[in-house]
N, CA, C and O atoms as a Tinker XYZ file with bonds, in Angstrom:
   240  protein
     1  N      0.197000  -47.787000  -56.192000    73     2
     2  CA     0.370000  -48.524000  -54.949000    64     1     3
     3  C     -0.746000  -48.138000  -53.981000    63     2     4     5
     4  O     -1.048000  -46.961000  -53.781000    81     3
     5  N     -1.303000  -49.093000  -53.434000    73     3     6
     6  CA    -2.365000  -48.622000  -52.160000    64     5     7
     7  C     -1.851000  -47.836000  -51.187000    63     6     8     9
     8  O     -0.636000  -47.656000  -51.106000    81     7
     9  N     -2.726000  -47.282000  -50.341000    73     7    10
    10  CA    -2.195000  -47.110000  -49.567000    64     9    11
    11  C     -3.193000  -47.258000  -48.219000    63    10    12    13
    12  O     -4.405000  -47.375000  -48.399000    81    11
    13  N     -2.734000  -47.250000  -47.109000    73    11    14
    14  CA    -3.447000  -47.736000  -45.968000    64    13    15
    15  C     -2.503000  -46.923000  -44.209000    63    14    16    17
    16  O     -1.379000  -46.496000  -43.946000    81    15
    17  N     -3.927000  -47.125000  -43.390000    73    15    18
    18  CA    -3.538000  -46.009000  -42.336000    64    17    19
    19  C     -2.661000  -46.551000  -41.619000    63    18    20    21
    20  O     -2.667000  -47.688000  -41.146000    81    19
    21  N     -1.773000  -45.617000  -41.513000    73    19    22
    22  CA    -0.025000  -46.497000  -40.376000    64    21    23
    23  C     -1.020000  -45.880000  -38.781000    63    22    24    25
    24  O     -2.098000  -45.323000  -38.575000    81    23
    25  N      0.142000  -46.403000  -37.951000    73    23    26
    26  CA    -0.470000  -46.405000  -36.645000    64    25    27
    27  C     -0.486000  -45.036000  -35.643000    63    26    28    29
    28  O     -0.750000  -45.029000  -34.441000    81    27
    29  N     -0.145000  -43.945000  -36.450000    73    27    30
    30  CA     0.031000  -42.709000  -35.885000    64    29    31
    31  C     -1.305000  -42.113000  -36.815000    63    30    32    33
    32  O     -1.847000  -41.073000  -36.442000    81    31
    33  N     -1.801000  -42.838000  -38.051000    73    31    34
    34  CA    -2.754000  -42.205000  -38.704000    64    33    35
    35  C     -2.610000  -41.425000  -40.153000    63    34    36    37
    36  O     -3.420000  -40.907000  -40.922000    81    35
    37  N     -1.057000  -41.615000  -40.141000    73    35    38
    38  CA    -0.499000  -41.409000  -41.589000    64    37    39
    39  C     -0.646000  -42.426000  -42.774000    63    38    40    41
    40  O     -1.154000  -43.542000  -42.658000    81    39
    41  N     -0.266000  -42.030000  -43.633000    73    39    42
    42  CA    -0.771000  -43.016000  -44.911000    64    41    43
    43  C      0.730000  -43.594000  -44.892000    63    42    44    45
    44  O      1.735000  -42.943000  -44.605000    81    43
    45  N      0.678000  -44.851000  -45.230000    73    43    46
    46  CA     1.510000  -45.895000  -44.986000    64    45    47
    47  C      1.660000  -46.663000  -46.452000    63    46    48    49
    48  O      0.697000  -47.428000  -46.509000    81    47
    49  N      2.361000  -46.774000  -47.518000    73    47    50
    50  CA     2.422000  -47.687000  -48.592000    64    49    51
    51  C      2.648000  -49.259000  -48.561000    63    50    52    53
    52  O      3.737000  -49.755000  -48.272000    81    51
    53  N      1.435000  -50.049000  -48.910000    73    51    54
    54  CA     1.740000  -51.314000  -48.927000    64    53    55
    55  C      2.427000  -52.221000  -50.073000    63    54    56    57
    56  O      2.410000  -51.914000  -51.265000    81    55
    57  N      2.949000  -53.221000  -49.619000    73    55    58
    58  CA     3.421000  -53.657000  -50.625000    64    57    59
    59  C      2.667000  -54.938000  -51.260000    63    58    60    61
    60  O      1.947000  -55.771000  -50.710000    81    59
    61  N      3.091000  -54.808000  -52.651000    73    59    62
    62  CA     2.172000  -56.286000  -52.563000    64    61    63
    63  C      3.153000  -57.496000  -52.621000    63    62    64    65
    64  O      4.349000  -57.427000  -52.337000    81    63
    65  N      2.435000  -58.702000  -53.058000    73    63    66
    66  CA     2.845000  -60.174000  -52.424000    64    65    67
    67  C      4.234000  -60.518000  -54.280000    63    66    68    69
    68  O      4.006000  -60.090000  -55.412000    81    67
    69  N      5.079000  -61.096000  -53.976000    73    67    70
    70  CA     6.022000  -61.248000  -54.742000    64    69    71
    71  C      5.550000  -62.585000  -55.507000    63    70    72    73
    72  O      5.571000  -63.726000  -55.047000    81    71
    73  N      4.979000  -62.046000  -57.196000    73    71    74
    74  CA     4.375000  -63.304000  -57.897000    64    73    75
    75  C      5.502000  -63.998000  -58.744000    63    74    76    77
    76  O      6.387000  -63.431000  -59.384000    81    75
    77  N      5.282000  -65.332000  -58.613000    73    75    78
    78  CA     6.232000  -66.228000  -59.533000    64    77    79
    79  C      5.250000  -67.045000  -60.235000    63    78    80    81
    80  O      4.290000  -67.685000  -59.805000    81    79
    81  N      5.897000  -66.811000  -61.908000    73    79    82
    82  CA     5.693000  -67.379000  -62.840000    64    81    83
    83  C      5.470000  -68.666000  -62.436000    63    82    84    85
    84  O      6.110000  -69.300000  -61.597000    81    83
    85  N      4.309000  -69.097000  -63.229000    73    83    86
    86  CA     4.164000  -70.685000  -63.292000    64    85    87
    87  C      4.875000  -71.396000  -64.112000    63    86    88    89
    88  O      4.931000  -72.583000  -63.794000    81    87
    89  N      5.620000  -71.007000  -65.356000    73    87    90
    90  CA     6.732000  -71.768000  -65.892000    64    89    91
    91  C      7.796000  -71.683000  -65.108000    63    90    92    93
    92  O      8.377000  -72.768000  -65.146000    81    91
    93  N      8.430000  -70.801000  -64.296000    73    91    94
    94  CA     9.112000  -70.870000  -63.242000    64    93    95
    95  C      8.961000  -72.479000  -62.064000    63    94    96    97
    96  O      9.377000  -73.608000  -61.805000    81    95
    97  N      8.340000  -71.759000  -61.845000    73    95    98
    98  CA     7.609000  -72.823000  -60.539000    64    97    99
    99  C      7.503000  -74.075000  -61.025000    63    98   100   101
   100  O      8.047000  -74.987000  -60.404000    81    99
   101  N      6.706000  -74.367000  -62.349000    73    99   102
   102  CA     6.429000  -75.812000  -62.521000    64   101   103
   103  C      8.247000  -76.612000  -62.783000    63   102   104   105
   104  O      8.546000  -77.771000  -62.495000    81   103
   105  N      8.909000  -75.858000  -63.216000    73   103   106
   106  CA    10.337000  -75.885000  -63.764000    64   105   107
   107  C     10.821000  -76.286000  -62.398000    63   106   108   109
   108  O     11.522000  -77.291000  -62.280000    81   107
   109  N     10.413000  -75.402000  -61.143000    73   107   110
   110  CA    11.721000  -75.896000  -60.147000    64   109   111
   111  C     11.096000  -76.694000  -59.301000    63   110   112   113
   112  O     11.848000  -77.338000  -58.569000    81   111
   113  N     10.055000  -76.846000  -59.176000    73   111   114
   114  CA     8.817000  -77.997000  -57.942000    64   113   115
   115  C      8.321000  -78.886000  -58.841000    63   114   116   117
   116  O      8.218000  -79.992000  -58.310000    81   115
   117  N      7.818000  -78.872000  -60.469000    73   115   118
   118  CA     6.778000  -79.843000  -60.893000    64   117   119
   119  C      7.184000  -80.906000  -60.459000    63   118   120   121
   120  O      7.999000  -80.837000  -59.538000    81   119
   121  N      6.832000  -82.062000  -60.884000    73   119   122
   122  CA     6.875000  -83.796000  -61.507000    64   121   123
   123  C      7.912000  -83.390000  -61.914000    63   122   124   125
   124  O      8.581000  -83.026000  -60.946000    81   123
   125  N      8.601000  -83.199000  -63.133000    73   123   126
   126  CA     9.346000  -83.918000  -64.201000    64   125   127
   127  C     10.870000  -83.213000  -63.050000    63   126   128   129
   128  O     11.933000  -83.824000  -62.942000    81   127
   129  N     10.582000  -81.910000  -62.363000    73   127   130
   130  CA    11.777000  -81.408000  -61.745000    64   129   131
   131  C     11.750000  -82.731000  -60.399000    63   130   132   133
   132  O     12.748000  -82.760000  -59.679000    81   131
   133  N     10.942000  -83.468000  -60.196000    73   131   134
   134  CA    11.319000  -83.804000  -59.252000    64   133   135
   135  C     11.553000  -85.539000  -59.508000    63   134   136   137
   136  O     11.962000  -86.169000  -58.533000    81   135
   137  N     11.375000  -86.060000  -60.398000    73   135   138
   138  CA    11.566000  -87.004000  -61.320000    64   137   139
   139  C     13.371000  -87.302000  -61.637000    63   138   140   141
   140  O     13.967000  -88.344000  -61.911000    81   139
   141  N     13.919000  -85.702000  -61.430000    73   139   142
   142  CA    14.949000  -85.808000  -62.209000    64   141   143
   143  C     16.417000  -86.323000  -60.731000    63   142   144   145
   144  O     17.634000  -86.417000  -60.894000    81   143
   145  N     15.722000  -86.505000  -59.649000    73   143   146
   146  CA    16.396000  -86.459000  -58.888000    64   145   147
   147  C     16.216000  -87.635000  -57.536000    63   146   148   149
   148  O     15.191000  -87.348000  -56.916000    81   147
   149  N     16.814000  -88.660000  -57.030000    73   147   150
   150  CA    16.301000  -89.363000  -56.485000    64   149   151
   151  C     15.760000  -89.397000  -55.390000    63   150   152   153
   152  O     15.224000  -90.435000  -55.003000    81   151
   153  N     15.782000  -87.848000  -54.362000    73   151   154
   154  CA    15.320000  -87.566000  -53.238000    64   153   155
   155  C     13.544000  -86.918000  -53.666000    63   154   156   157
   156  O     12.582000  -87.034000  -52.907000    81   155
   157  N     13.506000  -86.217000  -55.132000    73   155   158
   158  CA    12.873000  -86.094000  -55.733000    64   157   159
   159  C     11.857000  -87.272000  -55.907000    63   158   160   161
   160  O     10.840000  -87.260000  -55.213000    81   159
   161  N     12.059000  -88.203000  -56.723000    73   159   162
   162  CA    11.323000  -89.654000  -56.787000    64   161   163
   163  C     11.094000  -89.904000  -55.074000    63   162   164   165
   164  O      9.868000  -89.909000  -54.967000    81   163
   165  N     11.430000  -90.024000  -54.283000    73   163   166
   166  CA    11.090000  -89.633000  -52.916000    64   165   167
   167  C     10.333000  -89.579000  -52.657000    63   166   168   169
   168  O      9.630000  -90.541000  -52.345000    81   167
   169  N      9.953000  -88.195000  -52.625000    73   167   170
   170  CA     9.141000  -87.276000  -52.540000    64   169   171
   171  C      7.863000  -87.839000  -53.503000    63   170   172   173
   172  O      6.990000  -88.341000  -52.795000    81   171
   173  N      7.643000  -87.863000  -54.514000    73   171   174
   174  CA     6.887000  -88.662000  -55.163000    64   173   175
   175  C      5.922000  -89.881000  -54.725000    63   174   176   177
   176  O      4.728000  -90.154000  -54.604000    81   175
   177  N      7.332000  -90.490000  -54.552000    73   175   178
   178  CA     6.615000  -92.067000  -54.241000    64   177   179
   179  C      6.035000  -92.021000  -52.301000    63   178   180   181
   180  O      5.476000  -92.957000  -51.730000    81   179
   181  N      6.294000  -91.049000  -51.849000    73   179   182
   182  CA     5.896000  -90.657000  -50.477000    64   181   183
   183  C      4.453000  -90.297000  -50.822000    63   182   184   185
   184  O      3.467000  -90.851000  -50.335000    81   183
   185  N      4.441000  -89.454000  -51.585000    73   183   186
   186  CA     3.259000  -88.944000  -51.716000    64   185   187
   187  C      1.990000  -89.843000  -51.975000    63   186   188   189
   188  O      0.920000  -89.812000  -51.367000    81   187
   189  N      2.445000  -90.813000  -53.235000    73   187   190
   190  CA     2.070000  -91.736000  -53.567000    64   189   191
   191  C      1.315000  -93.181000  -52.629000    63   190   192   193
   192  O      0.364000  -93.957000  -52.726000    81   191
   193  N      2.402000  -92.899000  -51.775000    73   191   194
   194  CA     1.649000  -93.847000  -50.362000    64   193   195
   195  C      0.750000  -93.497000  -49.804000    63   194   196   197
   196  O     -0.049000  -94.374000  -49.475000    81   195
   197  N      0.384000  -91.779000  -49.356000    73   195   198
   198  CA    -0.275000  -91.500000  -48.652000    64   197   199
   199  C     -1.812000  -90.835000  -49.555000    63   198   200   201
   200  O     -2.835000  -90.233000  -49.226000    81   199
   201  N     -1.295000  -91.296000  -50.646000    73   199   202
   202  CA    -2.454000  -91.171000  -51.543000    64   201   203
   203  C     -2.713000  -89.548000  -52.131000    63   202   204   205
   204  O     -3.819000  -89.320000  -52.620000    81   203
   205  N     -1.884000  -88.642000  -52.088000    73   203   206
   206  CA    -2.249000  -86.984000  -51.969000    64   205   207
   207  C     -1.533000  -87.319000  -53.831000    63   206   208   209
   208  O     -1.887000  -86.586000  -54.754000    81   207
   209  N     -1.044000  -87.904000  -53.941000    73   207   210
   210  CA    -1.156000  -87.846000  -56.032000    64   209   211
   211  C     -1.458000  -89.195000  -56.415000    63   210   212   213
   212  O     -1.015000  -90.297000  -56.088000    81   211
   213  N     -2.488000  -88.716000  -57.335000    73   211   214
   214  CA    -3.353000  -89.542000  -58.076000    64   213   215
   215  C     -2.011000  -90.296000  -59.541000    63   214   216   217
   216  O     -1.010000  -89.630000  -59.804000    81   215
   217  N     -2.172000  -91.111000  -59.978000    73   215   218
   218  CA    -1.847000  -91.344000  -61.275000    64   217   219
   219  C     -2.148000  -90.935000  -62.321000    63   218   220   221
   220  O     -1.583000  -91.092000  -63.403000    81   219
   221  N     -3.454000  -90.144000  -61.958000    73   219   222
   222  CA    -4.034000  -89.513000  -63.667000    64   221   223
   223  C     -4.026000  -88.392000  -63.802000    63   222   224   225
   224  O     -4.100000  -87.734000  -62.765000    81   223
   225  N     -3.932000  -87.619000  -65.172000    73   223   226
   226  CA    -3.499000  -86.019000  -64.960000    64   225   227
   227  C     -5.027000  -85.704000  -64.897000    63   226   228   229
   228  O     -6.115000  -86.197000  -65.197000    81   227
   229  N     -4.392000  -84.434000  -64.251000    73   227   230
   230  CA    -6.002000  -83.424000  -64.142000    64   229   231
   231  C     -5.545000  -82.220000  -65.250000    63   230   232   233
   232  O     -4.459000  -82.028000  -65.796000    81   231
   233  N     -6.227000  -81.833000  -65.304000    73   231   234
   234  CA    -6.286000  -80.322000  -66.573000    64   233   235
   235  C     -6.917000  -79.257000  -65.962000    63   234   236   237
   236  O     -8.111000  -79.318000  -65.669000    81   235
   237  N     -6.125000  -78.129000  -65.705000    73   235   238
   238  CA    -7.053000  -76.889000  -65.244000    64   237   239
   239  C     -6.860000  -75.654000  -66.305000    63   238   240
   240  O     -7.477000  -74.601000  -66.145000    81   239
């Protein structure tokens, strides 16, 4: 664990940032999770208006 100076000048332990799985994540936010639900499709087709998702997949 790092560590870093607290405000009296003592060493202070930081924590780090809480990582979530991307099969996690794609599971509870992707497309297909949000597909499955009609506030979901929503959300989608909102997006869709304002142009921020494309129709074509990207690959990273």
């Amino acid at each position: 664990m790092a560590l870093a100076a607290g405000m009296n000048g003592g060493a202070v332990a930081m924590h780090y940032q809480h990582k979530v799985s991307k099969i996690k994540k794609a599971r509870k936010q992707g497309f297909r999770a949000r597909m499955r639900t009609s506030k979901g499709r929503d959300i989608i087709n909102r997006q869709r208006r304002q142009r921020k998702m494309g129709r074509s997949v990207t690959c990273r």
